[in-house]
C-alpha positions in Angstrom: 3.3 -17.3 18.0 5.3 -15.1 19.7 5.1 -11.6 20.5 1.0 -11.1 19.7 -1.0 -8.9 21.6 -4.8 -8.5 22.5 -6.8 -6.1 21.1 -10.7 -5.4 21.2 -13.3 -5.7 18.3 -14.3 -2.1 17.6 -17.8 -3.3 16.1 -18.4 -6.3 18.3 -16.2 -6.0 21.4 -14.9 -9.3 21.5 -10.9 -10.0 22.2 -8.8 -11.1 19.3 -5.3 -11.4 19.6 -3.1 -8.9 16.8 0.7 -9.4 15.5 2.0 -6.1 16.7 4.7 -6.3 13.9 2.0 -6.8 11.1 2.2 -3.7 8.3 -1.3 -2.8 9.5 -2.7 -2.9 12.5 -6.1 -4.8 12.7 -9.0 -3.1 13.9 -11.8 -5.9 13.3 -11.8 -9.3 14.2 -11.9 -12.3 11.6 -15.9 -12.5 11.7 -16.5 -8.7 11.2 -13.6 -8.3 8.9 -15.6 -11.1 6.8 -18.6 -9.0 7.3 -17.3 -5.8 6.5 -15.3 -6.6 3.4 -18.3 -8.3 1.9 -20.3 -5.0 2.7 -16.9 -3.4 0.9 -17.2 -5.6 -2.6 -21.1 -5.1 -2.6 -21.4 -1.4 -2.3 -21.0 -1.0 -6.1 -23.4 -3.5 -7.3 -26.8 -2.0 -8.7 -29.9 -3.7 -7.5 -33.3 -3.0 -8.8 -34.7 -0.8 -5.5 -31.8 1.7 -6.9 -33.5 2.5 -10.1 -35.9 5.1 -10.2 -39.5 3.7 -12.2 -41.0 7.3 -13.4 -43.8 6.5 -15.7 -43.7 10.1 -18.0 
């Protein structure tokens, strides 16, 4: 590939390499990005803990 550059993780600090020319730049490397996009889709889900049990 030509023309990539390399870039550090900002949540883990490891190297990744980045296409300079992609649309947006990449902050995350694959690993986190898996991580944090997971953390992303689950944020709206309702679990159980979130419910308040009030016994009136």
């Amino acid at each position: 590939m030509m023309g990539m550059k390399k870039k550090k993780c900002l949540e883990c600090k490891v190297e990744f390499e980045v296409n300079p020319k992609a649309r947006f730049a990449r902050k995350y490397c694959k690993t986190c990005s898996k991580k944090r996009k997971k953390m992303w889709d689950e944020q709206w889900k309702l679990k159980i803990e979130d419910f308040d049990d009030e016994d009136d």
